[in-house]
C-alpha positions in Angstrom: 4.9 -2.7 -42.8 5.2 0.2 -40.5 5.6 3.3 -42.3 7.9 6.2 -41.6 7.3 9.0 -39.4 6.8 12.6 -41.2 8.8 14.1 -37.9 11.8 11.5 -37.3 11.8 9.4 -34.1 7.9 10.0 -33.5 6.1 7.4 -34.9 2.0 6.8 -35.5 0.3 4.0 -36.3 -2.3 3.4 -38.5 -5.2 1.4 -37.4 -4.5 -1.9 -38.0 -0.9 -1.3 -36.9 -2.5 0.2 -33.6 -4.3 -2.9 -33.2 -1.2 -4.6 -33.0 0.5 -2.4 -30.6 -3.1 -3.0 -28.4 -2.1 -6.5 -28.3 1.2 -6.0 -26.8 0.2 -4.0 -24.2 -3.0 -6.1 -23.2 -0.7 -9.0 -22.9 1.5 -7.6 -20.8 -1.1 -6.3 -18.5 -2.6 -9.3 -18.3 0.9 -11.0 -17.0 1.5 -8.5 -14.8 -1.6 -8.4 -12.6 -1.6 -12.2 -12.8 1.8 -11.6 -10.9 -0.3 -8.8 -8.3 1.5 -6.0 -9.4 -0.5 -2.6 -9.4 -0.5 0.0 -12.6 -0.1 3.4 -11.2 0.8 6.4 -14.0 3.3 9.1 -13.2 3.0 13.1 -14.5 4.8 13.1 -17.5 7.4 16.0 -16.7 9.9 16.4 -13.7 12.1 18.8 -12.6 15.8 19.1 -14.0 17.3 17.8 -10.7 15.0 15.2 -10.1 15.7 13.8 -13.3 19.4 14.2 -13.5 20.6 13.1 -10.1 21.8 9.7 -11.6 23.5 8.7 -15.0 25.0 11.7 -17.5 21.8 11.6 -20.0 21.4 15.4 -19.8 21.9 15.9 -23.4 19.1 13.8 -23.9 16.5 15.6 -21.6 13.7 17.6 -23.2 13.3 20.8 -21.3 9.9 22.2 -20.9 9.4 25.8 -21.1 6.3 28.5 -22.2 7.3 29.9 -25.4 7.2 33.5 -24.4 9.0 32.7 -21.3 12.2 34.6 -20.1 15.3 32.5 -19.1 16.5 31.8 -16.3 19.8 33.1 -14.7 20.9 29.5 -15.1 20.2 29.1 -18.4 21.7 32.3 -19.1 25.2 31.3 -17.4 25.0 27.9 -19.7 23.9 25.4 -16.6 20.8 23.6 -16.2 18.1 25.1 -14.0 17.3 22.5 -11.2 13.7 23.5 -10.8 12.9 24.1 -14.6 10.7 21.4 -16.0 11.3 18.6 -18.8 9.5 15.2 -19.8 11.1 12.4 -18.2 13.0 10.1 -20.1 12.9 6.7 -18.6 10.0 5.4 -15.8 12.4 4.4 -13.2 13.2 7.9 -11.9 9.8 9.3 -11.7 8.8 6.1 -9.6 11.5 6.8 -7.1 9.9 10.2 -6.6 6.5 8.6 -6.6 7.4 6.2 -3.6 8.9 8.6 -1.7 6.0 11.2 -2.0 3.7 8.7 -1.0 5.8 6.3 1.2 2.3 6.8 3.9 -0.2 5.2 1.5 1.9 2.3 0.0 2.0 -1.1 1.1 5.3 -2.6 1.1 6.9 -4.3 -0.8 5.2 -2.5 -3.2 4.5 -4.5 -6.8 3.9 -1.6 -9.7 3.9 -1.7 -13.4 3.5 1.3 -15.3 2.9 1.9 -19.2 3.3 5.5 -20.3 5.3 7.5 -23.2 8.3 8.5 -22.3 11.1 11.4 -24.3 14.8 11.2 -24.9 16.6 13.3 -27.3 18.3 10.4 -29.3 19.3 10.4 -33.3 16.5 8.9 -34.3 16.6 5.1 -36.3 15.4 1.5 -36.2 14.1 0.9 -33.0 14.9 4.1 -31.4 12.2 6.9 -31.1 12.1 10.2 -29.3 8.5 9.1 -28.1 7.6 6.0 -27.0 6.4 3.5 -25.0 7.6 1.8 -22.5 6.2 -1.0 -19.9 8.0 -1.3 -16.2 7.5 -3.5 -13.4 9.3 -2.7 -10.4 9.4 -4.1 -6.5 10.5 -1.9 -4.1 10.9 -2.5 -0.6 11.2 -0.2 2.8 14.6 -0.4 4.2 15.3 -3.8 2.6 14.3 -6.3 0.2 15.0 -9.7 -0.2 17.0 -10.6 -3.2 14.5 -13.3 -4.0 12.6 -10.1 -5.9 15.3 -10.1 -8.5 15.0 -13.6 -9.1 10.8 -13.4 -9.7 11.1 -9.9 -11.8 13.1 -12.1 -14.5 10.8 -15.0 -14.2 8.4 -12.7 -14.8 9.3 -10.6 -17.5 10.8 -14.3 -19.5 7.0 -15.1 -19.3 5.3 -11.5 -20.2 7.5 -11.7 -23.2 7.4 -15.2 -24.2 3.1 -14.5 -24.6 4.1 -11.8 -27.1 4.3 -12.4 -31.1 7.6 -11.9 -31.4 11.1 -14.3 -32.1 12.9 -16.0 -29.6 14.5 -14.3 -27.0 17.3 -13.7 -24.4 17.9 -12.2 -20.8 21.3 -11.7 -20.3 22.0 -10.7 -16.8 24.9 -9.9 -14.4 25.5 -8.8 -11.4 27.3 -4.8 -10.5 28.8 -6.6 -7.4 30.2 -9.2 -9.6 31.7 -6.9 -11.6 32.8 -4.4 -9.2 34.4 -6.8 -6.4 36.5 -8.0 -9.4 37.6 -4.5 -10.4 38.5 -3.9 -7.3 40.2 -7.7 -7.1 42.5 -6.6 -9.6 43.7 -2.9 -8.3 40.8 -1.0 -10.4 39.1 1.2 -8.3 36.9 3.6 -10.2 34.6 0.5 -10.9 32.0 3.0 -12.5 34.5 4.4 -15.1 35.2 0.6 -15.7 31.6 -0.2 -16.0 31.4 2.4 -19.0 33.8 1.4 -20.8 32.7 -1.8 -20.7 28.9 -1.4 -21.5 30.7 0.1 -25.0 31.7 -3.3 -25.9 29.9 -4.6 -28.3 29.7 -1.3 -30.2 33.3 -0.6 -30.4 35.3 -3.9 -30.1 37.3 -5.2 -27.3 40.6 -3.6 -28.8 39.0 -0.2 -28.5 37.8 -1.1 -25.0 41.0 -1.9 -24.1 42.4 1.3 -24.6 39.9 3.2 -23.0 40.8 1.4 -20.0 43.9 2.3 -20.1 44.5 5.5 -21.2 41.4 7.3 -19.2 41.3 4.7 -16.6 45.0 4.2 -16.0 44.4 0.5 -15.9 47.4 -1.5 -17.1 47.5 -4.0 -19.7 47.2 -7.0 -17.7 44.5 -5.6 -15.5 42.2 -4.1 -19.1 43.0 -8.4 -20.3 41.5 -9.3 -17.0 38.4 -7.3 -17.3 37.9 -8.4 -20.7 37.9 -12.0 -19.9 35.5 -11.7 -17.0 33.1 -9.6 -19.6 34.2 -12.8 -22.3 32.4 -15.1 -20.1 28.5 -16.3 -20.8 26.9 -19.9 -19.9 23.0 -20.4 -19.9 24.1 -22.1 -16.6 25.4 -21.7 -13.3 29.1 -23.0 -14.5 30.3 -19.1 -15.0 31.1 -19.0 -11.4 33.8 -22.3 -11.8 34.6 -20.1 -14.9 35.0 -16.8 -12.9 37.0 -18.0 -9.6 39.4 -19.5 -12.3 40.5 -16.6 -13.1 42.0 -16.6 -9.8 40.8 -13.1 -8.7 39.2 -13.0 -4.9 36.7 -10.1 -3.1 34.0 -10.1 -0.7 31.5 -8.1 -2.9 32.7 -10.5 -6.0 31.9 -13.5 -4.0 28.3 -11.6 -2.9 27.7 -10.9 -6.5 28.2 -14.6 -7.8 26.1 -16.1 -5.4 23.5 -13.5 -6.6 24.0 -13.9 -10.2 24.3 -18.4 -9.4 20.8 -18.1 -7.8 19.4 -16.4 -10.7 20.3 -18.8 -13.3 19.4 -21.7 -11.0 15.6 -20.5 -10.9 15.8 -19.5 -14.7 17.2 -23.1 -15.9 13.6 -24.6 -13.3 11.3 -22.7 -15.0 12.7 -20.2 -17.7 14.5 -22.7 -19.5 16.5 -21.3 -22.5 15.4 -17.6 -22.0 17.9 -16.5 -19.3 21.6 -16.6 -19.8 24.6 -15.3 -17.3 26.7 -13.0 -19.5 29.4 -10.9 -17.9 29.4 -8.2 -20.2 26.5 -6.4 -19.4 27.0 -3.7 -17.6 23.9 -0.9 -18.1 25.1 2.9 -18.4 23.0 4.4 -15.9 24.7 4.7 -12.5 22.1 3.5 -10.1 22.4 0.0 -10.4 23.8 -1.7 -7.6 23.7 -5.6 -8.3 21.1 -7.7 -10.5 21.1 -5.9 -14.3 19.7 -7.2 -17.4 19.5 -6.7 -21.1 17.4 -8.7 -23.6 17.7 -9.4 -27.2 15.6 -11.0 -30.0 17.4 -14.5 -31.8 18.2 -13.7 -35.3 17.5 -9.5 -34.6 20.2 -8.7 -31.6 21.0 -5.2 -34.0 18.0 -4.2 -32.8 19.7 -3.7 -29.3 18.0 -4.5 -25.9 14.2 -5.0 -25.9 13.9 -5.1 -22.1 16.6 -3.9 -19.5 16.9 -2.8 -16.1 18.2 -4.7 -12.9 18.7 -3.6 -9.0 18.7 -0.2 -7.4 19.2 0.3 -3.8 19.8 4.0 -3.3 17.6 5.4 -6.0 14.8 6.4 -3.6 15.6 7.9 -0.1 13.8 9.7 2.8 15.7 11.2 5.1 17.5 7.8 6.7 14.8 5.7 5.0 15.3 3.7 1.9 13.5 2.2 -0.4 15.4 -0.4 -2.6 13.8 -1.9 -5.5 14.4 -4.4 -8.6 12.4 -3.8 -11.8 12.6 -4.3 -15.8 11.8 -2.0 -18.5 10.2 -3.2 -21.6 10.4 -1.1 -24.6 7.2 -1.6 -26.3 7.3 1.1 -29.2 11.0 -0.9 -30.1 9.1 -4.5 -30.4 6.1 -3.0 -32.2 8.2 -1.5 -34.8 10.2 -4.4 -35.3 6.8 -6.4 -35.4 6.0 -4.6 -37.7 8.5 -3.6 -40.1 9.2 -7.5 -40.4 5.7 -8.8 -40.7 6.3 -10.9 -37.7 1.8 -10.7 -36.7 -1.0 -9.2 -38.1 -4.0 -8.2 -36.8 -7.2 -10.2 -38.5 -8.6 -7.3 -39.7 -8.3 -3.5 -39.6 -10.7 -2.3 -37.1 -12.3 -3.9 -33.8 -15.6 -4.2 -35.5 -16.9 -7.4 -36.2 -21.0 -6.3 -38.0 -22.3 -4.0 -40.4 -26.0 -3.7 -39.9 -27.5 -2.6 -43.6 -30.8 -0.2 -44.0 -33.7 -1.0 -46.2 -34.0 2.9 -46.3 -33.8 5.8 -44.4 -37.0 5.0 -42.3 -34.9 1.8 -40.9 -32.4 3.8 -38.7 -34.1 3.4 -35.5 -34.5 -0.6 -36.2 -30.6 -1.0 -37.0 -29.6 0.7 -34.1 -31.6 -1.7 -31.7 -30.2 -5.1 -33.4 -27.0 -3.1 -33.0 -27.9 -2.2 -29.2 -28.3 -6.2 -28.7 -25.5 -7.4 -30.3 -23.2 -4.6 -28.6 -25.2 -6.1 -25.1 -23.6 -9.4 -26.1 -20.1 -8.2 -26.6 -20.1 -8.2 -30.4 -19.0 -4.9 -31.8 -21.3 -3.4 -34.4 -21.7 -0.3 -36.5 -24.6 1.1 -38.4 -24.4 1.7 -42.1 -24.9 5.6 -42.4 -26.9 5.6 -45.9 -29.8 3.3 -47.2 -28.0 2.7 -50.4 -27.6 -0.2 -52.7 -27.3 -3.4 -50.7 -24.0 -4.5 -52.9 -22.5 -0.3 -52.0 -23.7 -0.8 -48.3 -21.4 -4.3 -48.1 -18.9 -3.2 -50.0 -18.5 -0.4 -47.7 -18.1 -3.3 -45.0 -15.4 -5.4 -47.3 -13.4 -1.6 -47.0 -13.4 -1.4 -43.6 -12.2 -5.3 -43.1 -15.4 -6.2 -41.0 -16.5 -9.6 -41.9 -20.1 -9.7 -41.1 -23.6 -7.7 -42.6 -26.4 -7.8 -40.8 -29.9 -7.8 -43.1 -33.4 -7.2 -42.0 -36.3 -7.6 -44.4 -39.7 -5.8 -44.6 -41.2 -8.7 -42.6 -38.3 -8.4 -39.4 -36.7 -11.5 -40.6 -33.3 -11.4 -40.1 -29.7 -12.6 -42.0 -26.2 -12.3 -42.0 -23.5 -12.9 -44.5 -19.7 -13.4 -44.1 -18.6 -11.5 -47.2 -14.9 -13.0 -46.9 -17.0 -16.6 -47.6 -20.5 -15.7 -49.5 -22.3 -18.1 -46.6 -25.5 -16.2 -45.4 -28.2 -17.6 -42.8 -30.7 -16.8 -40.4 -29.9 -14.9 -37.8 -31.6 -13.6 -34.2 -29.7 -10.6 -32.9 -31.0 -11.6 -29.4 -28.7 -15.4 -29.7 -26.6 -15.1 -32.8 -22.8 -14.7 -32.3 -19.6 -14.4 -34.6 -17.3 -17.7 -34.5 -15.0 -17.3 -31.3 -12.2 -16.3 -33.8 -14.1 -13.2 -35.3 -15.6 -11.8 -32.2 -12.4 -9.9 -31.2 -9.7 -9.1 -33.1 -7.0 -11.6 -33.6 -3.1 -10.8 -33.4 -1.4 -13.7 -34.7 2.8 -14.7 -35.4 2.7 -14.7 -39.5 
């Protein structure tokens, strides 16, 4: 059970919780670089403008300032200052920045994943943190880049998260130019105003929606109906695009962003089978997404919100004339490890990475433990020395505290033995040969 933070929305682990959270992100490394991508780690702040020249997060931007420092004319006047600093709040925006500052040295396309902390000023609950972690991969390409990218990133991610101890899950995707050609198919033209709206649906209720649409959008009734069907629609195949031309609405970019959207799914139903579903509600609030977006629940915990999001950006990253457009999916690890957690969904086998105690005789001994140590560490088995030559039934209690399994004697003579204390089985041992059962030498992170 994870416990609760003593300053809201920044949580800490304790060991054995830590462990757990080790596991996620080793697995995920692990898939990644077995797919090529590259880790590369961003500074942690950016300035004001870099960070807010897409979406309307500001609210949710920590500033970064000296605490003796004197405002700024900007801040004074109530705005933003451009070139003042704050941590950045999502890992997509820094790594626009990043490929553009180092366009020379990169290889394209260029295959990245990134795990770092990020900061966003939410109301802290269930799920959602001020700090935490989260775990990108991105593809971005110079000039263009073929939409068969967008295709392998949720192939990709439907496997990273299918190694993880957690529930079932799903990747709902759709497609901006789906969405927007049909806006646009149906008289509404400021498609990003719809797109909002929209992305509120589940939380407020297609009523509610509705009337957003029509009294700030200006939409009429028949047109908010419309968009509310197309969002209504959601097959784990590719028969949402029979679905979608029946509603009898026509446009170039709509057609573009079905056959997009169609070729997903087809891919997904090979070799993602029940993982990846077409549903024509998503629409993600931040405003650089231009076709391919994605949002992921757990079965059985979708209140949790989206686990993993994030979709196609084309104009995010610029030069000059030269573009770089990229696809890429954000996993939110600190989310999925509290959830672990709080659930009792894995455990770690035990509470610390150490799988041997070696006792002392007495104080004289020291010197001898730490060499047995030294060769079992040689050998990939981690070890600790007992600090004090007391009492052998003190020193392995000591051990039984800690949660590690195995205590390492050695008599007057050099003989040597080891117990499992979970089993009272004890034997001869060599420190040069001797190793933990496969299942003890590392720690274990297993679905409860």
């Amino acid at each position: 059970m994870a416990r609760t933070a003593s300053l809201s929305g920044f949580p800490e682990w304790l060991p054995e919780e830590r462990l757990v959270e080790m596991h996620v992100l080793d697995t995920l490394r692990r898939v990644f670089e077995l797919h090529g991508f590259s880790s590369i780690e961003t500074r942690a702040v950016e300035t004001v403008g870099q960070l807010l020249r897409k979406g309307e997060i500001d609210k949710e931007v920590y500033g970064l300032s000296r605490l003796q420092e004197e405002e700024s004319d900007e801040a004074k006047a109530g705005k933003a200052d451009p070139h003042a600093l704050a941590l950045h709040f999502d890992l997509t925006v820094p790594f626009a920045r990043y490929v553009v500052e180092n366009a020379g040295y990169l290889a394209f396309p260029f295959r990245r994943y990134q795990i770092q902390k990020v900061w966003r000023g939410e109301r802290p609950q269930e799920g959602r943190a001020r700090e935490f972690t989260q775990a990108d991969i991105d593809v971005v390409g110079d000039g263009e880049l073929p939409f068969r990218y967008d295709v392998e990133i949720a192939l990709v991610i439907a496997e990273a998260l299918n190694a993880l101890p957690i529930p079932d899950f799903r990747l709902r995707i759709n497609n901006r130019k789906l969405a927007e050609g049909f806006y646009r198919g149906i008289g509404l033209t400021d498609t990003a105003g719809v797109l909002r709206s929209i992305d509120k649906l589940e939380k407020i209720g297609p009523d509610r929606v509705s009337e957003l649409l029509q009294s700030e959008l200006g939409a009429s009734r028949e047109q908010a109906e419309a968009a509310l069907k197309l969002a209504g629609i959601c097959t784990e195949d590719t028969s949402f695009v029979e679905q979608v031309r029946a509603l009898g609405v026509t446009n170039e970019m709509l057609e573009e962003g079905l056959s997009e959207l169609e070729q997903v799914l087809d891919a997904a139903v090979q070799r993602a089978p029940g993982k990846v579903v077409a549903d024509l509600s998503i629409a993600r609030g931040l405003d650089y997404y231009t076709g391919t977006v994605v949002e992921t629940v757990l079965v059985g915990h979708e209140q949790l919100g989206s686990i993993c999001s994030g979709g196609r950006y084309d104009a995010l990253a610029s030069k000059g004339n030269r573009k770089f457009p990229g696809v890429g999916l954000s996993i939110g690890v600190t989310r999925l490890v509290s959830r672990i957690l709080s659930q009792d969904l894995a455990k770690a086998s035990r509470s610390v990475p150490t799988a041997v105690l070696v006792t002392l005789n007495n104080d004289e001994s020291w010197d001898a433990a730490q060499d047995v140590a030294a060769l079992l560490r040689s050998r990939g088995i981690s070890t600790e020395v007992a600090a004090k030559a007391e009492k052998f039934g003190k020193q392995i209690k000591f051990a039984d505290r800690r949660g590690i399994p195995f205590v390492w004697f050695t008599d007057d003579d050099g003989k040597h033995q080891v117990k499992d204390i979970r089993t009272g089985e004890q034997v001869s041992a060599a420190p040069e040969t001797w190793t933990p059962p496969e299942e003890d030498l590392q720690v274990q992170v297993d679905r409860t």
